[in-house]
N, C-alpha and C positions, 0 to 999 in steps of 0.2 A: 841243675848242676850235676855234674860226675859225681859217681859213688868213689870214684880213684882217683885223687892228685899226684902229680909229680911233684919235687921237694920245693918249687919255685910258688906254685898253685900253694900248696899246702903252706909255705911259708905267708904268703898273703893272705891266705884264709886266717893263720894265727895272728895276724897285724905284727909281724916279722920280718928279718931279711933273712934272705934264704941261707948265707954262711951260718948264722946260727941253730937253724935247724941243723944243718947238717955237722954243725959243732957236738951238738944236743946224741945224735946219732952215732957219732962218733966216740961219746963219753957214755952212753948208754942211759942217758936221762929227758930224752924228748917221749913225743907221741909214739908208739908200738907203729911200726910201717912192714912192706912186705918188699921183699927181695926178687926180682921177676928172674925166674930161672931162663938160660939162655942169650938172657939180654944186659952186656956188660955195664957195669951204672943203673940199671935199670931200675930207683924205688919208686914206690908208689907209697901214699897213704889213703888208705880208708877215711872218708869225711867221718865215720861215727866213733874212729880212735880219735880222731881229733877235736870234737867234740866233748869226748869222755875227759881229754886231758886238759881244756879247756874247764870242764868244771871240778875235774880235781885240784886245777890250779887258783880256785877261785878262794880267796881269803875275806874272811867278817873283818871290819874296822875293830881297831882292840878299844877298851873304854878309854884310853888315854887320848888316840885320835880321836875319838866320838867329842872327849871336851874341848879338848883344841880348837875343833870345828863351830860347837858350840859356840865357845866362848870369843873367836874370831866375828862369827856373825851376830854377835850382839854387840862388837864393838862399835 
């Protein structure tokens, strides 16, 4: 795999569509990406920014879910 995706690549790697990343970028709240100098449009992201933001994004079940689930599968 590339060490550098473009927002489309990078969008499927995050199991996204690409306007949202590039929402995400526009509001300054997605993955850190790089700006290619000289090349107009041109971003790229890094697979290990996108990874890193993939597990900062990752949430524990809160105990409420955990009994819910519980208690659905004991129904």
């Amino acid at each position: 795999m590339k060490s550098m995706l473009n927002d489309i690549e990078a969008a499927d790697f995050l199991g996204i569509e690409p306007g949202t990343i590039r929402n995400w970028r526009a509001k300054g709240t997605g993955p850190a990406f790089h700006k290619m100098p000289g090349i107009k449009g041109a971003v790229r992201y890094d697979i290990r920014d996108l990874e890193e933001f993939k597990r900062q994004c990752r949430q524990m079940p809160t105990v409420r879910t955990f009994i819910k689930e519980e208690l659905s599968v004991r129904i």
